[in-house]
C-alpha positions in Angstrom: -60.4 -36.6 -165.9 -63.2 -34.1 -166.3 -62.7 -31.6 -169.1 -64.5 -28.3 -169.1 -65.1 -27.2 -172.0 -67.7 -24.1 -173.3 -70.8 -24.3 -174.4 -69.8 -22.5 -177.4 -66.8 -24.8 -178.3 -68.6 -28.2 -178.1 -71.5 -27.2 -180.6 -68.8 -25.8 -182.9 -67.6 -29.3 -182.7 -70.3 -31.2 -182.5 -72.0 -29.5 -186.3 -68.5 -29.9 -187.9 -66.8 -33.1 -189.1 -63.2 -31.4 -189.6 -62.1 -28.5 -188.1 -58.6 -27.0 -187.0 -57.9 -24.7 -184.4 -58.2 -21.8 -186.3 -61.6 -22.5 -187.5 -63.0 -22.9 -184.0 -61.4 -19.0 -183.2 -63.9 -17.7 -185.5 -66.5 -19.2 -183.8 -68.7 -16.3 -181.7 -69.6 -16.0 -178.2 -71.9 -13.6 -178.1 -74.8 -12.9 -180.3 -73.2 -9.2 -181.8 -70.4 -11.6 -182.9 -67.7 -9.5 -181.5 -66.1 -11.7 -179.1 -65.1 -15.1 -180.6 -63.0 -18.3 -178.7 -59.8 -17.1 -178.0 -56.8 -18.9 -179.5 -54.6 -20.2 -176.2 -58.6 -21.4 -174.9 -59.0 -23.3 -178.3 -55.5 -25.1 -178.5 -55.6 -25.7 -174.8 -59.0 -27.3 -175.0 -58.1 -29.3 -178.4 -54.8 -30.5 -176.2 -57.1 -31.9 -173.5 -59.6 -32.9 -176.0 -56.9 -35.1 -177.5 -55.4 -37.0 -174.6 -59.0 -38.4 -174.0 -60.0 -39.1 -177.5 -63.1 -37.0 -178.0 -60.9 -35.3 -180.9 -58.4 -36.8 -182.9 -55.5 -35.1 -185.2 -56.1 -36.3 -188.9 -53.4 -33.9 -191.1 -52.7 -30.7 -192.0 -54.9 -28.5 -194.0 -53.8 -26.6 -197.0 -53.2 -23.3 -194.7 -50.7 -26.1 -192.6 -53.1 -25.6 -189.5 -53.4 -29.1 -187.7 -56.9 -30.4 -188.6 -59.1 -32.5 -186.2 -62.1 -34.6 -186.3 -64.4 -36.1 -183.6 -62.9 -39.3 -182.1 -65.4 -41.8 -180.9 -65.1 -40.2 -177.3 -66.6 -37.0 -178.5 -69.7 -38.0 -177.4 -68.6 -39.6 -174.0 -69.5 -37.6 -170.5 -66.0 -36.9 -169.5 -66.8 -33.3 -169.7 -68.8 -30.7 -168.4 -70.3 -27.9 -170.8 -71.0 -24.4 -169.4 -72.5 -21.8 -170.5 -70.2 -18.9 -171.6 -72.0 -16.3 -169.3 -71.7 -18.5 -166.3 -68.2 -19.6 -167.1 -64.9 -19.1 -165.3 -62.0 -20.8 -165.7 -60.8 -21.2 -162.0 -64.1 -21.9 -160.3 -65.8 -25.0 -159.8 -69.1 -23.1 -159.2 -70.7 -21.8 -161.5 -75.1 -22.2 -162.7 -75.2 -24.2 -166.1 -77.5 -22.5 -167.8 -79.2 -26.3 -168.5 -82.9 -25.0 -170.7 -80.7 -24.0 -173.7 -78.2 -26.7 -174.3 -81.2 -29.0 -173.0 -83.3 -27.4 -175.9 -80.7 -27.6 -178.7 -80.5 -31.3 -177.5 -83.7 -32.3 -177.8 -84.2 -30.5 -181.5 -81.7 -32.6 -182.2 -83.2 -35.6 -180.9 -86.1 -35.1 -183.2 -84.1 -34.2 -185.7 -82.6 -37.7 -185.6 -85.9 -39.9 -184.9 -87.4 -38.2 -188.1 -84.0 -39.2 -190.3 -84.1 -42.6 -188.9 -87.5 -43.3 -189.3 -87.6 -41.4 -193.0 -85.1 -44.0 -193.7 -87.1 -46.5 -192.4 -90.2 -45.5 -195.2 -87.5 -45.6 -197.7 -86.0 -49.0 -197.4 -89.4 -50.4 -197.3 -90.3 -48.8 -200.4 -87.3 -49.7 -201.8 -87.0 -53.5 -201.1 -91.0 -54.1 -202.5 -89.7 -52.2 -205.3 -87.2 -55.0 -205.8 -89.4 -57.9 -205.3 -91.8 -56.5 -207.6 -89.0 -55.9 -210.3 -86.1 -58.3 -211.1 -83.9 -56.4 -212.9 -83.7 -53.8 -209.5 -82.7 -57.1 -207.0 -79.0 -56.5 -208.5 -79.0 -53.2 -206.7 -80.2 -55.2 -203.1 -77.4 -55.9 -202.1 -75.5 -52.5 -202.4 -78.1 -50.9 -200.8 -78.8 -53.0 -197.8 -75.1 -52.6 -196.6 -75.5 -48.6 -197.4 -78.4 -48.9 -195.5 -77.3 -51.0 -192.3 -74.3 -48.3 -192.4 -76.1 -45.8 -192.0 -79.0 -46.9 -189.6 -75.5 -47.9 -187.0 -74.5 -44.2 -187.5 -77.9 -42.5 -186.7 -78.9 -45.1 -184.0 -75.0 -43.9 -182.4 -75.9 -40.7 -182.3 -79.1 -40.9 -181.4 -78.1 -42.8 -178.2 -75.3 -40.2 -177.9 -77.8 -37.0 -177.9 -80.1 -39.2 -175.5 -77.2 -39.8 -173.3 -76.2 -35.9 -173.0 -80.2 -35.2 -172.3 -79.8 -38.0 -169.8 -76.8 -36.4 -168.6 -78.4 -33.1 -167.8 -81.5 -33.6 -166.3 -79.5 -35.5 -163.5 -77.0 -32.7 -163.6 -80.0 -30.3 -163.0 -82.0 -32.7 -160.4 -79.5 -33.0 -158.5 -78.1 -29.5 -158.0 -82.0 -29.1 -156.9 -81.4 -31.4 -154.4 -78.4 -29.8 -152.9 -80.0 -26.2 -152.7 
């Protein structure tokens, strides 16, 4: 099942760990900010979002709105974004407009190798630190788990952001091909 979902929508997702419908509403669509996601777009989307895990229902928040948070699907290809200038709900054609979301993905891309290898710097710092000094090899331990946590998380979303990039430039070579 593909799921069509706004360009606009999926980055409000994608830089938010919890959200509820009523957050995404006041997200804009334009860059005067004076048309934002409707509300039957967002709860429809969040519906169709849910039945293939790329958002999943975690509570209520304390206005009672139904709160979500990325599933594990979230990243998955089982969508396609458009741009909001380009969009229309009942066509199937429609020019994605591919430079700017390809952009945003690659800044993030960088984003992430710098983190990862930041962290890198760090835990080899830290662990001749601990040879050098007894009393710090207590605090190993704690941090190699913290650390292996958190490499898994960045190296998943790195591969995720490589896999949309991936996604894209086959999206745009082969709509090349076609015209």
């Amino acid at each position: 099942m593909k799921v069509k979902i706004r360009k606009e929508l999926f980055l409000a997702i994608y830089y938010n760990e919890h959200f509820s419908a009523n957050d995404l509403t006041s997200f804009p669509i334009d860059c005067d900010e004076k048309e934002y996601l409707s509300d039957e777009y967002v709860e429809k989307k969040l519906k169709e979002m849910s039945l293939i895990g790329a958002v999943l229902s975690c509570g209520f928040d304390k206005h009672g709105d139904e709160e979500f948070s990325k599933g594990f699907m979230f990243n998955h290809i089982d969508w396609e974004v458009v741009d909001y200038d380009n969009y229309s709900e009942d066509t199937n054609c429609f020019s994605l407009k591919k430079e700017s979301l390809l952009t945003i993905l690659q800044d993030k891309q960088s984003e992430l190798s710098e983190s990862y290898s930041l962290h890198k710097r760090t835990w080899k710092h830290f662990n001749r630190l601990c040879t050098q000094h007894s009393e710090l090899r207590v605090c190993l331990d704690e941090y190699i788990s913290e650390y292996d946590n958190r490499r898994l998380d960045l190296k998943a979303e790195m591969q995720a952001v490589e896999n949309a990039i991936t996604f894209y430039k086959n999206t745009a070579q082969l709509e090349e091909s076609e015209s």
